[in-house]
N, C-alpha and C positions, 0 to 999 in steps of 0.2 A: 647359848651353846651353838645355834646352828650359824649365827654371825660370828664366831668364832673359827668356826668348821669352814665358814668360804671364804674368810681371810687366810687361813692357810693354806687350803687352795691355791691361791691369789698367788701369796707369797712362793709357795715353791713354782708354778709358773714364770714366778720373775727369774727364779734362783735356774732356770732350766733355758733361758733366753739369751743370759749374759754370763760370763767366765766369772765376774764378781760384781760384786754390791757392795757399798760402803754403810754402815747404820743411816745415816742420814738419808741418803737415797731412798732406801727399803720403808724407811718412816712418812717421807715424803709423797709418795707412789701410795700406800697403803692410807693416808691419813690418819695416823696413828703416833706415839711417840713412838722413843730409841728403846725404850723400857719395855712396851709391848711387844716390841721387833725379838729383843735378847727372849722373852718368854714365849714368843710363837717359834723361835729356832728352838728352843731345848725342847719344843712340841714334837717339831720333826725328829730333831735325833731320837725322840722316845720312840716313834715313829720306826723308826730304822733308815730315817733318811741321813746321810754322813754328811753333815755342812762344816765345813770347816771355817775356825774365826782365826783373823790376822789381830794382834793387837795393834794400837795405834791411836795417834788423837779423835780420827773418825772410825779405824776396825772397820774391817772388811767382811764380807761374806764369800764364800763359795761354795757349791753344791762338788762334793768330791765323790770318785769310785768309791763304792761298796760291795760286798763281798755278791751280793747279788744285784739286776736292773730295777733299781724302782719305778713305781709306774707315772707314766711320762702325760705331761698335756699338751697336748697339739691344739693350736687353733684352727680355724677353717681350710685356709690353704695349707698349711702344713699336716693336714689331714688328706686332704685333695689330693696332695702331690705324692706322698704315701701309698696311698690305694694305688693312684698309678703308675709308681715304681713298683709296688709287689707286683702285680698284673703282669707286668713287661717280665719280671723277674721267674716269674714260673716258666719263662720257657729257656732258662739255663740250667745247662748241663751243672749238676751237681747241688742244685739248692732247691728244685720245682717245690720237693717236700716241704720244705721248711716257712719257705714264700707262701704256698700254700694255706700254712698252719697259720701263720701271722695275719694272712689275707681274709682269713676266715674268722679269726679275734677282732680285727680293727671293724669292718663290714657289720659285726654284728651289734656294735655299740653305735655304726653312726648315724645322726640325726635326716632327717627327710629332706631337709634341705636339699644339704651333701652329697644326697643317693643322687637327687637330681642333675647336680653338675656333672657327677662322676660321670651318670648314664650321658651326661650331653654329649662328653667330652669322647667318649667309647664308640659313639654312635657318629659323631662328625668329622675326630679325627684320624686322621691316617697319615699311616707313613709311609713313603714311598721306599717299594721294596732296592734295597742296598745289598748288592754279592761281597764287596769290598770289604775286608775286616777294620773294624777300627784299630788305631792307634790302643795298645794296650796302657789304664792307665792303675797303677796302685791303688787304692781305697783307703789305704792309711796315709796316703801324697794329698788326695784331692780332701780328706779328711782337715791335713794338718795345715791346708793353703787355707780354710776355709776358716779353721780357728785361727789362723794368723789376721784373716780380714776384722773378723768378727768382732777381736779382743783388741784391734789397732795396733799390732805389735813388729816389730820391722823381723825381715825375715831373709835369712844368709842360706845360699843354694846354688850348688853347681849345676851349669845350663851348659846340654849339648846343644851346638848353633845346627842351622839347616846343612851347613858343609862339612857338620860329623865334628868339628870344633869343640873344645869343654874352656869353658870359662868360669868365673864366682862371680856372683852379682849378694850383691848389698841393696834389699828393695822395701818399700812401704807397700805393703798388700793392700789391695782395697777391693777388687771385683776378682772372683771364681764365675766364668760362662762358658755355656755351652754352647758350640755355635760348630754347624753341622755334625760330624760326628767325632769333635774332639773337644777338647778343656784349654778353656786360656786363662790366664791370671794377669790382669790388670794392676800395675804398679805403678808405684814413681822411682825411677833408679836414683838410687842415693849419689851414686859416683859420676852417673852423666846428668844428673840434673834436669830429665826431662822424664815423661811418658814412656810406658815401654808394655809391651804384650806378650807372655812368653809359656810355648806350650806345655801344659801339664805334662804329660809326657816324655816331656824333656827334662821335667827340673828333677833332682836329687836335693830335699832342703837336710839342712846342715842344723843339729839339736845341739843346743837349746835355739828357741827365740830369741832375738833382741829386745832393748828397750823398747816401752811403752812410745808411740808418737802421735803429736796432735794430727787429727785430721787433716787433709786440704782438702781446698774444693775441687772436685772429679772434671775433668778436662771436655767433656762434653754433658749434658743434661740428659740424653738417650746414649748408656754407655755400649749399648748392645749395637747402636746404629755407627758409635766411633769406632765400635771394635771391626764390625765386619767391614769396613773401608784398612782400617791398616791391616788387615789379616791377607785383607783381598789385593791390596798394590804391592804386599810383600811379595806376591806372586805375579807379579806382572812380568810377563817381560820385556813389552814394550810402555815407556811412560811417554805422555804426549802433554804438552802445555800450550793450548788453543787460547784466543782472541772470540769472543761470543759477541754481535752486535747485538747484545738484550739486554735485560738490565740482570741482574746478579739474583734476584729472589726470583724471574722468570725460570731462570733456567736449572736453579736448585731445586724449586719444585718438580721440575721436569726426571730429577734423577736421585738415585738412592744414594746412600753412603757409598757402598759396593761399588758402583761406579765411578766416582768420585768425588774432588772436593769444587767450591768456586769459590773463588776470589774476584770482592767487586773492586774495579777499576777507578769508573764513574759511574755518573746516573742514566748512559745507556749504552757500554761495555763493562764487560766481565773476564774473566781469566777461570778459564775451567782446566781443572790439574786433572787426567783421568791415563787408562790406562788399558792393557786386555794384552792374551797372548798371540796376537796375529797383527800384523797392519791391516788384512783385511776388515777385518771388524770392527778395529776403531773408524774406520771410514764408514763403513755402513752408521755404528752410532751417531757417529758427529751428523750424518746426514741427514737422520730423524730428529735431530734438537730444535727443526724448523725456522733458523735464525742465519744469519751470513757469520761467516767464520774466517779466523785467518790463522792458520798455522805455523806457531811458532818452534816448536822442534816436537819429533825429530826430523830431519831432512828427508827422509823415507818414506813417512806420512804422506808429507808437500806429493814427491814426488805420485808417491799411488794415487792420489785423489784427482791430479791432474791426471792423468791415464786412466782415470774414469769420467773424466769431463769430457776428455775426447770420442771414449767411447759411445756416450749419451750425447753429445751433441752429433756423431753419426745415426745414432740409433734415430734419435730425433728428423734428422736432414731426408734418412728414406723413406719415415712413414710420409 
């Protein structure tokens, strides 16, 4: 019975992780047959948990709405991240109560572990105070980008551009991030056939979903580090493409995504693509890379860095 009892457990944990399950999967995952699977489902619906089955040659699973919320299992971080959403959430207008309520249910089941990170996390981090309001973003938008990810399903949405623009894009969802105080969604645009980042914010998704699609593989290995470089040169407004006399992994170490990308040459130049809103600053950067440079455009670079060559080689002549 009680092996029984933590396989069902088990089971609705799966059924609470992924949009569906096919019998085989469920049987696979649990080591159990397809027989045992069909008799641990009709456990839950007795339950009062509403799974719903697809017929088929393998039948599917899904854990569906019910008239009330059944009780959810969170694992470690999804517990973690929890507490510190209610937390942050008690100090909005119109929910304190309720966050509250919740914050005081979760808190009170969890493990000692748990308590620990939480307290780490309370205690060391902070966030630097922001007057700025964010971007307003819907909770059923960043809700329905996230089941788009989740379930790999391609996903049809009108996107206002930064010049007030409205456009329809046709995208494969795969990353929801947070990256300062806004929502990006990382995709593959179906129609341009490449990479694309577009702000939560902006998008209006278009119901139903699209078909189901295979995976590909994500366009850099740290997608947090790819995104904050396109989020940050979309904002450039000056781009600059230098000559670095270093070798190409010298001078990537030396700089963040954010700053930009490098391209190696040879085995001892490089082509650093980078960017910022002033010429003055890209001059100061370039100057701290500690390597000889040659500036390749824009023309307005060239010229400022020379008008500081002049002036430190006087600064220089009087000391």
């Amino acid at each position: 019975m009680l092996e029984t009892s933590a396989r069902l457990l088990r089971l609705l944990s799966l059924l609470q992780s992924r949009r569906e399950w096919t019998g085989p999967e469920l049987a696979q995952r649990l080591e159990v047959s397809e027989r045992t699977i069909r008799n641990d489902i009709d456990r839950l619906r007795s339950l009062g948990y509403p799974v719903d089955a697809n017929r088929g040659a393998v039948g599917g699973y899904r854990l569906g709405a019910g008239a009330q919320l059944p009780p959810l299992l969170l694992d470690d971080d999804e517990a973690v991240a929890t507490v510190l959403g209610l937390r942050a959430a008690t100090g909005l207008a119109g929910v304190e109560e309720v966050s509250l309520r919740a914050l005081a249910k979760l808190e009170q089941v969890l493990p000692r572990r748990l308590r620990r990170r939480i307290a780490a996390l309370g205690e060391f981090a902070m966030r630097v105070p922001d007057d700025t309001p964010p971007p307003q973003v819907d909770a059923e938008v960043l809700t329905a980008l996230a089941a788009a990810c989740r379930d790999a399903e391609r996903l049809r949405f009108d996107y206002r551009t930064h010049g007030g623009g409205e456009s329809r894009r046709d995208v494969e969802p795969y990353r929801l991030i947070a990256w300062g105080r806004r929502w990006y969604l990382l995709a593959w645009d179906v129609e341009r056939g490449d990479w694309r980042t577009f702000r939560a914010d902006r998008i209006t998704p278009r119901i139903p979903t699209g078909p189901r699609f295979s995976p590909r593989p994500l366009p850099a290995d740290d997608v947090t580090a790819y995104l904050s470089g396109r989020v940050s040169a979309a904002a450039w407004r000056y781009r600059a493409r230098v000559v670095v006399h270093a070798p190409a992994d010298e001078i990537a170490s030396r700089i963040t995504a954010a700053v930009g990308h490098v391209e190696a040459r040879d085995a001892g130049t490089c082509v650093l693509h980078t960017g910022s809103d002033s010429i003055e600053s890209l001059a100061v950067h370039l100057g701290l890379l500690g390597a000889d440079f040659e500036v390749v455009d824009p023309p307005e670079l060239a010229d400022h860095i020379a008008l500081l060559a002049q002036r430190y080689a006087r600064a220089v002549g009087r000391a």
